[in-house]
N, C-alpha and C positions, 0 to 999 in steps of 0.2 A: 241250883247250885252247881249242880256238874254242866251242864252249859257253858256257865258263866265261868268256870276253869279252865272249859276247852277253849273258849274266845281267849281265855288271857295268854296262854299256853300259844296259840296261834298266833297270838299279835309279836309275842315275842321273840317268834320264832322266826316270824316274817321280818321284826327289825333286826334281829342278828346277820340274817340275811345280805340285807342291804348294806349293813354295815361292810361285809365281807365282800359285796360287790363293789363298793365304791371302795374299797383300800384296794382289788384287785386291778381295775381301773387308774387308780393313783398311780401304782409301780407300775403299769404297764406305760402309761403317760412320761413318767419320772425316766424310764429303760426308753422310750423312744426317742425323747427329748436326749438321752447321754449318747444314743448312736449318733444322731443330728450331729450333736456339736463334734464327737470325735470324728465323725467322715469330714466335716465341715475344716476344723482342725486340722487332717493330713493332707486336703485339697489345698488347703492354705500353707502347710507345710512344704507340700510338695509343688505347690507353685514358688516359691519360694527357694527351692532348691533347683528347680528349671530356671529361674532367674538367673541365681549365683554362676550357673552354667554357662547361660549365655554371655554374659558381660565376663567369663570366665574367655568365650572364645572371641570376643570382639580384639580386634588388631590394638597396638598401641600405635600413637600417633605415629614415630619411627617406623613399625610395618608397614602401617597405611602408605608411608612415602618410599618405602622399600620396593612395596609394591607395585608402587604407581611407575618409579623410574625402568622396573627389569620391564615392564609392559613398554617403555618407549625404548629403552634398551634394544629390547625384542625387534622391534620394528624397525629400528635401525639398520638392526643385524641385517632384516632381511633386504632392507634397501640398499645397503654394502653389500654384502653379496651380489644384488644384479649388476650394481655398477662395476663392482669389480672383472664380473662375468661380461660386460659390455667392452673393457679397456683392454681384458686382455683376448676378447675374440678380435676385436680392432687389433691390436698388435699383430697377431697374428697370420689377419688378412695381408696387413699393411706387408711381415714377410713373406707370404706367400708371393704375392704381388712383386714385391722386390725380386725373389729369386726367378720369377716367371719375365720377369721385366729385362734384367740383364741376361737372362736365358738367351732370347730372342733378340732384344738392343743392344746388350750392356756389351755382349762378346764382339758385338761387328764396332762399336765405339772404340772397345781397346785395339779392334785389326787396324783400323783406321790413324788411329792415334799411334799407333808404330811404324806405318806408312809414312807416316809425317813427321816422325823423328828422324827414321832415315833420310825422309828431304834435307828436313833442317841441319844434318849432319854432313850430308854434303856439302851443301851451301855452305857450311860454316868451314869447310875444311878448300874449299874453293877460295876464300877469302880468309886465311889461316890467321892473319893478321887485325880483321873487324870484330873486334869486341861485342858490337850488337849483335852478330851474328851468332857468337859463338854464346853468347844467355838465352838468345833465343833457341840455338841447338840443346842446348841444359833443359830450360823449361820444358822443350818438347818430350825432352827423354824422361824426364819426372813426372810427365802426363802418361807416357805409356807406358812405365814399368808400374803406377799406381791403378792403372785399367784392368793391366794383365793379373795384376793382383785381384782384382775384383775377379778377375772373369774366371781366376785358378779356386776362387771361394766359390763362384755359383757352381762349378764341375764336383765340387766334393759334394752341396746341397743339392744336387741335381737328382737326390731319388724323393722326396718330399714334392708332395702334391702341388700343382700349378694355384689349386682354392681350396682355403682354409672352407668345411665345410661343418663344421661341428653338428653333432645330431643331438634331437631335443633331449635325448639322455643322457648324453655328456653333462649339456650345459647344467643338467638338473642335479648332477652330480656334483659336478666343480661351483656350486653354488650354495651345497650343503658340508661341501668342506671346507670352503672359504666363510662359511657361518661360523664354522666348528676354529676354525685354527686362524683366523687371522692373526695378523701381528698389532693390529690396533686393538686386541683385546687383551693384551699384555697388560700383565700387574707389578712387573718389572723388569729390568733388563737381560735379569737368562730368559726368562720365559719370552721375552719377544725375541732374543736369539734363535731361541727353539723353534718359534711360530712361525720365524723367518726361513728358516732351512725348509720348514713342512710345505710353505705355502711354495718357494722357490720350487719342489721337486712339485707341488701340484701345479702349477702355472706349465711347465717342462710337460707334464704327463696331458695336460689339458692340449699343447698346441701339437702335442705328439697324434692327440686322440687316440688314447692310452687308458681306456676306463679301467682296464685291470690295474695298472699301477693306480690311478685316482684311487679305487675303493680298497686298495690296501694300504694309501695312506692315510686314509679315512679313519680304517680298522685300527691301525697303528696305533694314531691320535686319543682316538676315543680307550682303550685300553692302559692307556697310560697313567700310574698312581698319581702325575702331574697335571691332571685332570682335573681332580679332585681338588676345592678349596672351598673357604670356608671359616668364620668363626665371629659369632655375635653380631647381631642387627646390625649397633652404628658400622662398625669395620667392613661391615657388605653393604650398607649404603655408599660409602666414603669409593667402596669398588667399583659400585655400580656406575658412579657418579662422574669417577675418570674414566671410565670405558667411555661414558655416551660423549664425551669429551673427545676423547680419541677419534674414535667413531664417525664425528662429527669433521673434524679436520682431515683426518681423511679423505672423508667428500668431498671436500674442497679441493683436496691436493688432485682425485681423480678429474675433480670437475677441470684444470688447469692442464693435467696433463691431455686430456681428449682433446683439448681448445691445440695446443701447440700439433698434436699430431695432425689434428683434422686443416693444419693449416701450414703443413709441411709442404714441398713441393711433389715428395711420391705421392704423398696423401691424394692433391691434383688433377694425380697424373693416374692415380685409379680411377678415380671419379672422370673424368674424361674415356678414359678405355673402357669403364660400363657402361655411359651413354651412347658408345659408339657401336657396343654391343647388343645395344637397345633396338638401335636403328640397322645392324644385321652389316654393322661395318666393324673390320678389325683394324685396330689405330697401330695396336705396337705391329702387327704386320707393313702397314704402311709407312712408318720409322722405317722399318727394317730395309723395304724396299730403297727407299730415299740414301740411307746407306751404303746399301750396294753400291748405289750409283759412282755415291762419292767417291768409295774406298778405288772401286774399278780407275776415277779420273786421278786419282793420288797416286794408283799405280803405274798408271800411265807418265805422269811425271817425273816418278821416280826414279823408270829407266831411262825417259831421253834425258835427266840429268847425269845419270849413270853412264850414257853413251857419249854426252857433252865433255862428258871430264875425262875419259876414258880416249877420247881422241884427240885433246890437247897434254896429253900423259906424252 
């Protein structure tokens, strides 16, 4: 009998057991299965909030072409600049050249040319009465005081260098203000006024080579509250869009102006006097000489007319 109480007592005890194993097993299941889903739930969540993000910073169609134009904008810029850095080093040379040119030709052209108005003034007073004479005395006299004028302007330019020489940090300069301050980047009429003044005094400071005035027109530009612009996508699209316009025409007009200079007659006449310097020959000395010549046989005329009228006096 007492046996048979212990076995029941044991069975029972073992089945309560069990029972309390497999409930603690259940809510352990039930608690592992509610982590799952809540971790599962904030990865999903919070994918879900990376999403909204992204497509939070994706461009609107408007950006995207805002975009895309200040990028060809950009490129512009920089190809305006060199050209404009290309036209106005060429100008430059071209004066340089010019003031080196009548330096050395241009003053013995005007001696010459007034040698030869005193002839013709002779002549013409020799024959007080011949009409032909006396236009052709006029003209002559209109070629020499227009000479002497040149040759009274190259005396005043006469401290400026015979070659424009610009060194690679000028041009890096005048390339980075001509970025900054063109006048094709004008958004309307003062401000291309403004741009215009800026760029006139750097083009001046460029053939000066003048980096100090360049980088304080630079500093100027860039400091200025007129700098500053700005307001809402389309209205900077609509900006961007007549800049590359401008920009654009521009190029064209530089393209036309290089074409007429490079097809001027000094234009030429430098291209000539570097090939001649190529070859270890100097061309405007050889003018110069040929001049001599002349001016010495015009002088020589001028007194035995001098002498001719002077003994039928």
């Amino acid at each position: 009998m007492v046996n048979q109480k212990l076995v029941f007592l044991f069975n029972n005890t073992l089945q309560c057991n069990r029972e309390r194993l497999s409930k603690f097993w259940y809510y352990r299941q039930l608690c592992i299965s509610d982590s799952r889903q809540w971790s599962i739930r904030s990865c999903q969540k919070g994918s879900l909030l990376d999403m909204n993000k992204e497509l939070a910073k994706r461009d609107t169609p408007e950006e995207q072409e805002l975009s895309k134009k200040r990028e060809e904008l950009s490129n512009l810029q920089t190809i305006l600049a060199q050209r404009e850095l290309d036209l106005t080093t060429l100008q430059a040379e071209l004066h340089a050249f010019e003031r080196r040119y009548f330096r050395v030709v241009g003053i013995r052209y005007a001696e010459l040319d007034e040698v030869e108005a005193q002839i013709a003034d002779l002549l013409s007073r020799s024959s007080p009465h011949n009409q032909d004479m006396r236009m052709r005395a006029a003209e002559a006299r209109g070629r020499a005081n227009e000479s002497a004028h040149e040759s009274k302007m190259v005396q005043e330019t006469a401290k400026h260098a015979e070659k424009f020489q610009p060194s690679d940090a000028l041009k890096k300069l005048y390339r980075d203000v001509a970025k900054s301050i063109h006048p094709d980047l004008a958004t309307d009429n003062e401000d291309r006024a403004r741009r215009q003044r800026f760029m006139a005094e750097a083009n001046q400071a460029y053939e000066e080579g003048n980096e100090i005035r360049l980088r304080e027109i630079l500093r100027e530009w860039e400091s200025s509250p007129d700098a500053i612009k700005g307001d809402g996508v389309a209205a900077e699209l609509i900006r961007v869009i007549r800049k590359i316009a401008q920009v654009q025409a521009r190029l064209k007009t530089i393209e036309a102006t290089v074409d007429d200079l490079q097809a001027s007659d000094m234009y030429r006449l430098k291209d000539e006097v570097e090939s001649a310097e190529a070859e270890e020959r100097d061309l405007l000395a050889e003018m110069a000489s040929r001049l001599d010549r002349q001016i010495a046989d015009a002088r020589k005329r001028l007194v035995g007319l001098a002498k001719e009228q002077s003994s039928h006096a």
